[in-house]
N, C-alpha and C positions, 0 to 999 in steps of 0.2 A: 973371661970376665973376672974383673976382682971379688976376690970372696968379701962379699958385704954384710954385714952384720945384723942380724933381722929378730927384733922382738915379736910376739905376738899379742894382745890384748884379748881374750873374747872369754865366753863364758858358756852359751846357750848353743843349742841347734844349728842357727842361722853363721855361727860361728865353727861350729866343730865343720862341715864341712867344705868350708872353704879353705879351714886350716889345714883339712888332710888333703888336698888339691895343693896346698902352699910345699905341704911338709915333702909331697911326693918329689917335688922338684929341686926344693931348696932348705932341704933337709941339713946339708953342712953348712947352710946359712945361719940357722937357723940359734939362738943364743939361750933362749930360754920361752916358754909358755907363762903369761899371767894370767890364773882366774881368780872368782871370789871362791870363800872356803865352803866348803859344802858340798854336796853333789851336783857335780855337773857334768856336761858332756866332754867338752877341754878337757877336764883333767883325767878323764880315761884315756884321752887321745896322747898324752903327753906322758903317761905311760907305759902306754902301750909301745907307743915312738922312741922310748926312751929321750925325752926332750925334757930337759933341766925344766920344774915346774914349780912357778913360786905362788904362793896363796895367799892373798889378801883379803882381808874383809871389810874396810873403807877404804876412806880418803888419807886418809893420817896414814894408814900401815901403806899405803904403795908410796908415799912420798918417802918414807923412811927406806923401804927395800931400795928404790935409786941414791939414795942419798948414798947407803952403804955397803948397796953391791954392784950396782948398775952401773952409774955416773962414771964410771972408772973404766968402764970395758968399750966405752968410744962406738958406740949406736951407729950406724947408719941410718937405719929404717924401723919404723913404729907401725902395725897395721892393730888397728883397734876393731872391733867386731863383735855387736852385742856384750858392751862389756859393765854398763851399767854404773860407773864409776867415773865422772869428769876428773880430766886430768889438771893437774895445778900449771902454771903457766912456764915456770921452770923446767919440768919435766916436754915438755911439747918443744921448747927448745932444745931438748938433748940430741938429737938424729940429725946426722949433717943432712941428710935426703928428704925431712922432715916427718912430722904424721898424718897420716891415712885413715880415713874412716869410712864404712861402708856404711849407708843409711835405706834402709826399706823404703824410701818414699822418691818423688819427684823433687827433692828440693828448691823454692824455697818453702815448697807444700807439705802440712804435716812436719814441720820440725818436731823435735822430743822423743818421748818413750812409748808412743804407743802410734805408731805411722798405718801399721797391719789394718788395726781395727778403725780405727778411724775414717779411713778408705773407705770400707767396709760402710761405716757407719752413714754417710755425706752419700753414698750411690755411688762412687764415683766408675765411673768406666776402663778407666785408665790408672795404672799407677807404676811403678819400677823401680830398679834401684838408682844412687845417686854414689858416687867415691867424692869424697872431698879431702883437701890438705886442711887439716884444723886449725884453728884459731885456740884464741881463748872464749869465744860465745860458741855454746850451744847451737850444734850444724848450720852453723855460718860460715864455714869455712869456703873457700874457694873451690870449685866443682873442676874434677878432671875427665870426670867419665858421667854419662846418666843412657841407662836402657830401661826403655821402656816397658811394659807385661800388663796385656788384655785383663779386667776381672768380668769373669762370665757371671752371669742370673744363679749360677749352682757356685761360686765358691764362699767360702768359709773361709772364719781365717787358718786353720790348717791349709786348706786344700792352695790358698793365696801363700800364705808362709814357705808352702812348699817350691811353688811357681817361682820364688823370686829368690829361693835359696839358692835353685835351678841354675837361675840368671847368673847369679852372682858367683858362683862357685866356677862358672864356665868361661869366666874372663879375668878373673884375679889376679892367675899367673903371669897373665901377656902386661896387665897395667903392672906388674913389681918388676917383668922386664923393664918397659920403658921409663919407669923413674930412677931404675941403676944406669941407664941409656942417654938420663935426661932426654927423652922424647916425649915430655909430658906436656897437653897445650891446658892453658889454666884460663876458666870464665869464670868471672864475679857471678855470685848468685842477684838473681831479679831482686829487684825492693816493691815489687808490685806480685801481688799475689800471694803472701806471707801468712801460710796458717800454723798455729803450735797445737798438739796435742796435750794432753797430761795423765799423771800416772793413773791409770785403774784399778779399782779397787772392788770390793767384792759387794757391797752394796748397790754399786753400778748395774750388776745383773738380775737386778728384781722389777716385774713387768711394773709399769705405770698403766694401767688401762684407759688411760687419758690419751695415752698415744693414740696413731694413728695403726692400722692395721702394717702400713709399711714399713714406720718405722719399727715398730715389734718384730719382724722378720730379720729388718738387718740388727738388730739388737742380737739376736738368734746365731747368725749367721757371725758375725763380728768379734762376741763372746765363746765363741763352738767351744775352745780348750778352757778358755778361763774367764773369767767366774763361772760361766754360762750365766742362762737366762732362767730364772725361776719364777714361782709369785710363791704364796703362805692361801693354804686352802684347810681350815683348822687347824689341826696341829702338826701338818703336814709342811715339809719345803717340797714343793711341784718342779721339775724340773723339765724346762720344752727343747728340744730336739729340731723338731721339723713341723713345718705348719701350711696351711694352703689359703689364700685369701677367697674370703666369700663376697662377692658383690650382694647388698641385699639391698637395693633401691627397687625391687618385687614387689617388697615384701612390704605388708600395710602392719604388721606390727610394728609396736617402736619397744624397744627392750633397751634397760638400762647399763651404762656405761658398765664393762666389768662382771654382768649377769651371764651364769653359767644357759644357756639357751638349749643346750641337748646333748645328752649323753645316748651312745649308741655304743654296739658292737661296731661299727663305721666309723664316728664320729665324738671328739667332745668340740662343740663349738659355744665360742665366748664372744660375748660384744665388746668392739672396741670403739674407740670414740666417733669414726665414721664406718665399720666394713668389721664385717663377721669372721674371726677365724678357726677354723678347722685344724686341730689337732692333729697330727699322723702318729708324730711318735713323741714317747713322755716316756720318765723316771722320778719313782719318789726316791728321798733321799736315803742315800747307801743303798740301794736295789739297782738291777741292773735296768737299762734301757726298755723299753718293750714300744711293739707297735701298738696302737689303741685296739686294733679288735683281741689282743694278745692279754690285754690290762685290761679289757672289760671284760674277758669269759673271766680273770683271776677274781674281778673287782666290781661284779655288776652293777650293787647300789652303792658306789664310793663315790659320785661325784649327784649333787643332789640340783636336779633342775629348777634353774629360777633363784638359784643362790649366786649374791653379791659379792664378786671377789673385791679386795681394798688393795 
């Protein structure tokens, strides 16, 4: 096989490896690593690998590294991967073989930056990854590969993050065979059923107890690494972990939205707009994790019944 010439793009987790699966095979393909500057995972992999690693920090500075180092060395192949940085339209035409992009979602479901949570977010049952050849729009590009991955009732987005790294790290190699093969088959994405995510941000993970008892769960579940899911209980940031739904249509009291309803060595439970929930495990802020009967032998009267969280 001709030695083809192979960039890599990625930054993150969901990147590093599928790049050490790339690198294991196609190591003297292989031309250089681009991440953003900072700590990341890429760039220990790159050198470790000893693999030429050039470091950008926008848009402006990776136009400029092809302009005046890249452009000249005659690309094949572009695989991008968590790389958080769209590429200029110039650069996507550099690779006679074109560019490649792995996407954590179903596309055209969940386009953008945040596919994992989102998922997450919506219930959905179903989600997978997607390889597409890029465009100039935002995961629009034409689909060469989509596999599917189950989300069970217990994942998070770690435990989900993890599933589709899985996937995707497991079939890489075979799709960069068939596009050096030209055995690639290429479907337009659907124009029916088109959702976009957008970026998250840390404000995001602060409970609304307006929600629903359900929604507060996947909020939970969705955010697990990042923001997480907090609320402000004085001068406290409350951090949730894990929680149990209480049906209470029993129950003849009516307790208001947001009211702290019981603290135990068992239990803190809180109202939520319809259904009760039951606390398991909580962290105040910068302390570690603790299960509730663990926080309430440290913290017996910390949380005060019949108090209105906002």
């Amino acid at each position: 096989m001709k030695k083809f010439k192979i960039i890599l793009l990625g930054t993150q987790k969901f990147a590093y490896f599928q790049f050490k699966k790339i690198i294991k095979k196609y190591k003297k393909n292989i031309l250089g690593i681009i991440t953003k500057k900072g700590k990341n995972y890429t760039k220990n992999l790159a050198k470790k690998k000893k693999i030429n690693l050039f470091q950008i920090k926008n848009k402006k500075e990776i136009i400029l590294l092809f302009k005046k180092k890249l452009i000249k060395l005659k690309i094949d192949l572009i695989i991008i991967i968590e790389f958080g940085i769209i590429l200029p339209k110039f650069i996507i035409k550099i690779p006679k073989l074109g560019c490649y992009n792995v996407h954590p979602s179903l596309l055209p479901k969940w386009r953008g930056p945040s596919p994992i949570q989102y998922s997450i977010l919506n219930g959905d049952k179903i989600t997978g990854i997607t390889i597409i050849k890029i465009n100039n729009k935002i995961d629009q590009g034409d689909i060469i590969l989509q596999k599917k991955c189950k989300i069970s009732k217990k994942d998070n987005y770690i435990t989900l993050y993890n599933k589709l790294t899985n996937l995707s790290k497991n079939i890489i190699n075979n799709i960069i065979k068939k596009i050096f093969l030209n055995k690639i088959s290429i479907i337009k994405q659907s124009k029916f059923n088109i959702s976009y995510t957008f970026k998250i941000n840390k404000k995001d993970g602060k409970i609304n107890w307006n929600y629903s008892a359900k929604k507060i769960n996947r909020l939970i579940k969705a955010f697990y690494k990042w923001p997480k899911t907090f609320f402000y209980y004085k001068n406290y940031i409350i951090f949730i972990w894990k929680i149990k739904i209480i049906n209470n249509n029993n129950n003849k009291k009516k307790y208001k939205i947001g009211e702290i309803i019981d603290y135990n060595k068992k239990c803190l439970k809180i109202q939520t707009s319809n259904k009760i929930i039951k606390i398991i495990k909580i962290q105040l802020n910068n302390r570690k994790k603790m299960k509730l009967n663990k926080f309430f032998n440290s913290k017996p009267n910390f949380f005060i019944i019949g108090y209105i969280l906002k």
